[in-house]
C-alpha positions in Angstrom: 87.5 83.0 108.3 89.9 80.0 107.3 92.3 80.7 104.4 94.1 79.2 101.8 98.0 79.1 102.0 99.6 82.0 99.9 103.0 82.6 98.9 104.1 86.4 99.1 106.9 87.4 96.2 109.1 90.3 97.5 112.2 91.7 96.1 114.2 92.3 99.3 113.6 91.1 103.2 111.8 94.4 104.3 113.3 94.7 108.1 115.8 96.8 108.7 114.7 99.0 105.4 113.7 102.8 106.3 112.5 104.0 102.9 108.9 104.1 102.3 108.6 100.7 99.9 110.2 99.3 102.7 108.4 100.5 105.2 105.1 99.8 103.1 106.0 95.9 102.5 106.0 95.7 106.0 102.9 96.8 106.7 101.5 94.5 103.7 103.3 91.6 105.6 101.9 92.2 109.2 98.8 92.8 108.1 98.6 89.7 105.5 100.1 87.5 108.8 97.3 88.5 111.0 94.7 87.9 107.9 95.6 84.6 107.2 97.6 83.6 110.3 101.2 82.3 110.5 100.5 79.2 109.2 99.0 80.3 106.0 101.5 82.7 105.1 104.4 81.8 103.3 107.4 84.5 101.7 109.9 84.3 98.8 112.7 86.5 98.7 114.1 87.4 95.2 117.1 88.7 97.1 117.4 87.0 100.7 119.9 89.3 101.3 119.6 93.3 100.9 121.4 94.3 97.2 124.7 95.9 97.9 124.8 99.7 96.9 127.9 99.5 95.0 128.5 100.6 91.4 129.3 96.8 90.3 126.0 95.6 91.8 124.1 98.7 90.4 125.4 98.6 86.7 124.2 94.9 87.3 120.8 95.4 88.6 120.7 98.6 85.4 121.8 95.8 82.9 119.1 92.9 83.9 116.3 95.5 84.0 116.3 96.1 80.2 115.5 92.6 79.7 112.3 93.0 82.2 114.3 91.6 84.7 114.2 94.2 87.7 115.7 94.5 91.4 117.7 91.8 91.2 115.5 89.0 89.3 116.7 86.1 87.6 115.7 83.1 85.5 116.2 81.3 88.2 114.0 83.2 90.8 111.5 82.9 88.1 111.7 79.1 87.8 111.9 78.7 91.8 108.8 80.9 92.2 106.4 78.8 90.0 107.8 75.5 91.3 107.2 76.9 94.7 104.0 78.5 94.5 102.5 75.6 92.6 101.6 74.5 96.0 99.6 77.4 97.0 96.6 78.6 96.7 97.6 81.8 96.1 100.6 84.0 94.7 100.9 87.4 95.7 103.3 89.5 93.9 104.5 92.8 95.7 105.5 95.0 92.9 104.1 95.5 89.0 107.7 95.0 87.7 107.0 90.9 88.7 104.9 90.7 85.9 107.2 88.0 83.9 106.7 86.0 87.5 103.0 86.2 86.3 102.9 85.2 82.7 105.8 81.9 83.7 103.2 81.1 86.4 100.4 80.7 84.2 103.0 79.3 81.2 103.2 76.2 83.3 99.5 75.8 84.3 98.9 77.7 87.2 95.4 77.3 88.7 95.7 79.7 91.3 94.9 82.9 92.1 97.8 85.4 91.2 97.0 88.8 92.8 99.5 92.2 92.0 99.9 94.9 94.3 101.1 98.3 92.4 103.0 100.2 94.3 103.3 102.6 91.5 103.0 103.0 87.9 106.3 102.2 87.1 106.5 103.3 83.8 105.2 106.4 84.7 107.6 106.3 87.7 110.8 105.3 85.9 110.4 108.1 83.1 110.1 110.9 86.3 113.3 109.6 87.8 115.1 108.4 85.3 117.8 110.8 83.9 116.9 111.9 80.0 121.0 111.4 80.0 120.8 107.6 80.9 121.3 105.8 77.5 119.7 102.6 78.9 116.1 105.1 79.6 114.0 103.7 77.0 114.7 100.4 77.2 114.0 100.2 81.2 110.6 102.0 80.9 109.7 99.9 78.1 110.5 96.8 80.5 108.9 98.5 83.4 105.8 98.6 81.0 105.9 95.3 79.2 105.6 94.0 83.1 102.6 95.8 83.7 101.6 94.1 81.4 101.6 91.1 81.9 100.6 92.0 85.5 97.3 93.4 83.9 97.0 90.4 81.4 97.5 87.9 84.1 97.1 88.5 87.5 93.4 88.0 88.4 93.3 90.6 91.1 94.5 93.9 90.7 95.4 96.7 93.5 96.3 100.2 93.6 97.0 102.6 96.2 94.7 105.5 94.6 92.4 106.6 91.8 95.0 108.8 90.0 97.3 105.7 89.8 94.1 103.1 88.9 92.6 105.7 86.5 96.5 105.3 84.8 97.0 101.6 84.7 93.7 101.9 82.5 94.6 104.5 80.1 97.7 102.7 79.7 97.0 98.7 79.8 93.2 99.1 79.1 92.5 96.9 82.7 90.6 98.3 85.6 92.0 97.0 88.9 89.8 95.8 91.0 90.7 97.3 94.8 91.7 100.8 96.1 93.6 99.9 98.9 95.4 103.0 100.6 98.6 102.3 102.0 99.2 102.1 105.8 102.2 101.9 108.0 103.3 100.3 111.2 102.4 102.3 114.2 105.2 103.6 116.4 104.1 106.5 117.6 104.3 106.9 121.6 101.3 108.5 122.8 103.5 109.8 126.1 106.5 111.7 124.2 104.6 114.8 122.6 104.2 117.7 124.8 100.3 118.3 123.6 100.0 121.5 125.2 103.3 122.8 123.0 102.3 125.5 119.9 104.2 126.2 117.6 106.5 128.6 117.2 105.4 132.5 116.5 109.3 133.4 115.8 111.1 130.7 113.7 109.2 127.8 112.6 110.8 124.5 113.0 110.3 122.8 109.9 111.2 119.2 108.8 111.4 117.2 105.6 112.3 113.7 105.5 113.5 112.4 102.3 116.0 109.5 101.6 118.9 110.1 98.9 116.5 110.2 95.4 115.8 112.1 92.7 112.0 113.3 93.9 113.6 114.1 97.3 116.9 116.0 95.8 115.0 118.2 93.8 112.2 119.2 96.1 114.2 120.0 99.0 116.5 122.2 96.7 113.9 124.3 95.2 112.6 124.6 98.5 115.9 125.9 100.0 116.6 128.3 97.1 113.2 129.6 96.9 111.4 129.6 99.9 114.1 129.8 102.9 114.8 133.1 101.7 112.0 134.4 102.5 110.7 133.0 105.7 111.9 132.6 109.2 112.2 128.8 109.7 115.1 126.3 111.1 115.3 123.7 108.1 116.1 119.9 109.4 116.5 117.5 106.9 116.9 113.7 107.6 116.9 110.8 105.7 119.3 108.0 104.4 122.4 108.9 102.1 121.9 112.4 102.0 125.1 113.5 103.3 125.5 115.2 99.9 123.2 117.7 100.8 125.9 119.4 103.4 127.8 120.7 100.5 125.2 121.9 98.8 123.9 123.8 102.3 127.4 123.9 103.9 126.7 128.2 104.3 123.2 128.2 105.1 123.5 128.5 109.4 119.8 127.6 109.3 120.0 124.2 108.0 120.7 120.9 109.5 121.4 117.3 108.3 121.1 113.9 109.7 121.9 110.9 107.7 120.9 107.5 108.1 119.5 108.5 112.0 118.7 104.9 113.7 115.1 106.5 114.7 112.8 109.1 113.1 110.2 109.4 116.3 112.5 112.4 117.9 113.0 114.4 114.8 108.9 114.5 114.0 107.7 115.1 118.2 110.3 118.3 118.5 108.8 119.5 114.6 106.5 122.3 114.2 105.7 121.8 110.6 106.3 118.8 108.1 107.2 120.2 104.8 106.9 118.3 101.7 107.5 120.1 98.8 107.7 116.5 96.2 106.4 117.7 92.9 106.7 114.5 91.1 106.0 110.9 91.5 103.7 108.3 91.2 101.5 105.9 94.0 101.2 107.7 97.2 104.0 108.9 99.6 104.8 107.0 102.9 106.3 110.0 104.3 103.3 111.6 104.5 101.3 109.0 106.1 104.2 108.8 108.5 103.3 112.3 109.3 100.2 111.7 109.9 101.2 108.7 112.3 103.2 111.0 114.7 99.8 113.6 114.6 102.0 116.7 112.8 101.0 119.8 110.7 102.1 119.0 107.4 102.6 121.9 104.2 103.2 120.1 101.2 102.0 119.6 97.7 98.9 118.2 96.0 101.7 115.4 95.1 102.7 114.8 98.8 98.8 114.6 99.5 98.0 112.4 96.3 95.7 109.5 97.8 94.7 111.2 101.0 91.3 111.6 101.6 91.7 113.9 104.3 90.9 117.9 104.7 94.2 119.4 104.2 93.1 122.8 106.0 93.1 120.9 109.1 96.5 118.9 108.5 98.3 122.1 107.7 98.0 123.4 104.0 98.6 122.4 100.3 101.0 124.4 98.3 102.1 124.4 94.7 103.9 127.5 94.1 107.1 129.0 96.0 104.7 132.3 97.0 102.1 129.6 98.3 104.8 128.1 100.9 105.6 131.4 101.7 102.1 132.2 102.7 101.3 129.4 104.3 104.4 129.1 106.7 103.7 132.9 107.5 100.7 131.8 108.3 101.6 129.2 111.2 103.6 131.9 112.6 100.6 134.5 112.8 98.1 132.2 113.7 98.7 130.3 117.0 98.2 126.7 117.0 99.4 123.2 118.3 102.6 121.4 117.3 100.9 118.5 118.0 97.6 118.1 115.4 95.2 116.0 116.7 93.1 115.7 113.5 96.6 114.1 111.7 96.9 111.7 113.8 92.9 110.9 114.1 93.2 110.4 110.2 95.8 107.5 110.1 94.4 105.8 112.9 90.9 105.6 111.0 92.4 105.3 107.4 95.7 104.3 107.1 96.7 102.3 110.4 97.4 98.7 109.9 93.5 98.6 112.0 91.9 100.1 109.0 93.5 98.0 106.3 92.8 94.7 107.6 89.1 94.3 106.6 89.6 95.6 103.2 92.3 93.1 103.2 89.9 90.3 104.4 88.0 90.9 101.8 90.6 91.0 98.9 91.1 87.5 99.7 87.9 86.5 100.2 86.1 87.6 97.0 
């Protein structure tokens, strides 16, 4: 099928970026490339170059977004955008928070098609991380929701990565979306590296979470510590980016260890028993857990790490929402003998959430 040109709108180039947005976008990109082909594809980059994390360029980035301007968004960017994509069929806007990209497109006579992709509810998702101390709080959820918005006044097609999140963006802004569209991830897992004949182990379980420096991950991963670790026998690794801070916190607990900013994630998940993911808040659905999935692992994690996967968590490993239920179920990989490598997991994203599966939903986002 022959398409239209369409202009992508992302915040940041997505190579190079480990966190699951990142990760995400790319996924979107490759699989809109092989869609519409090369030729038809087209990107803007609100930042061509990655936003430095320093404190100047943050109390920036905090200042801009209470006037709906987020990640690094300008007037300009705005004004480049519509000039830009006034030659395409077809503007695609990669985050929710674009929404004042939507409403200056359509200010100047757009005819195209303006689609939104939520990655979250932001609103939602800013008041979860968003410290009750900040005094700027209200104000950037406010933004974050006048931005919806406009995305749901707007844009003419709508997507969400699950029900909770759609059944949200309706309760809130009164618009169904119009696609469920589950999010995938690039495939790197190498099927010769697992030993498939490995189980796990009976005496101490070796669990890993993955979790970059952020409040979701901070939190889970310190309640886990405090109140499970006690009382199992596991070894704890914990990798992610920025999260050197978490050695002071752990700095006496033998049983933990910490790798920051690792340059690849593929050894840390094929020498894992168990994936734990113990996120209790959040909004969209979590990359890390589809990553799990990728590299075929048991996974024991919450009903928020498995929010949008229509999958039967028995088989993956278990779902937990209580300290006593952790407890239980990592006792239980240790009684009951099974393989470190879980050949239903990885079965699951190669049927729902590989960049395979997404494409013909995606062919026909852009068709209808």
């Amino acid at each position: 099928m022959q398409h239209d040109k369409t202009l992508f709108v992302w915040f940041v180039p997505f190579d190079g970026i480990t966190n699951g947005g990142g990760k995400v976008n790319k996924a979107v990109s490759d699989i809109a490339k092989r869609v519409l082909g090369e030729d038809n594809f087209s990107s803007y980059f609100v930042c061509p170059d990655i936003i430095e994390n320093t404190l100047t360029m943050r109390l920036k980035v905090a200042f801009m977004s209470t006037f709906g301007l987020f990640n690094g968004l300008t007037r300009k960017n705005i004004r480049d955008i519509v000039r830009i994509g006034m030659r395409y069929k077809r503007v695609f806007l990669t985050s929710s928070l674009m929404g004042v990209v939507a409403e200056a497109l359509k200010a100047e006579g757009y005819k195209g098609e303006i689609i939104v992709l939520f990655h979250n509810v932001e609103s939602h998702y800013f008041s979860v991380i968003t410290s009750k101390k900040r005094p700027d709080r209200l104000l950037k959820i406010r933004q974050a929701e006048r931005n919806e918005e406009l995305c749901c006044k707007y844009a003419d097609k709508k997507i969400a990565f699950n029900k909770r999140d759609a059944a949200m963006i309706y309760d809130r802004y009164h618009k169904k979306v119009d696609y469920i569209w589950p999010l995938s991830i690039m495939d790197t897992f190498d099927p010769k590296m697992p030993d498939y004949d490995a189980m796990v182990s009976k005496d101490r379980l070796r669990c890993l979470f993955v979790g970059s420096n952020f409040k979701a991950n901070n939190d889970a991963i310190v309640w886990f510590v405090r109140e499970v670790m006690p009382k199992v026998n596991i070894h704890l690794t914990i990798v992610g980016k920025d999260i050197s801070h978490l050695s002071t916190l752990f700095v006496s607990n033998s049983d933990i260890d910490i790798f920051d900013s690792v340059p690849q994630m593929a050894p840390y998940y094929y020498e894992a028993d168990v994936i734990v993911s113990p996120i209790m808040t959040g909004s969209g659905m979590k990359t890390k857990t589809c990553e799990a999935l990728m590299f075929g692992k048991n996974i024991i994690g919450t009903k928020e790490s498995f929010e949008g996967y229509d999958i039967d968590i028995s088989k993956v490993g278990a779902c937990c929402d209580t300290a006593e239920d952790f407890i239980n179920a990592i006792n239980g990989f240790t009684a009951t003998p099974r393989y470190r490598h879980n050949a239903y997991s990885r079965e699951v994203y190669e049927r729902n959430f590989s960049i395979n599966a997404s494409i013909n939903l995606f062919e026909k986002i852009l068709s209808m």
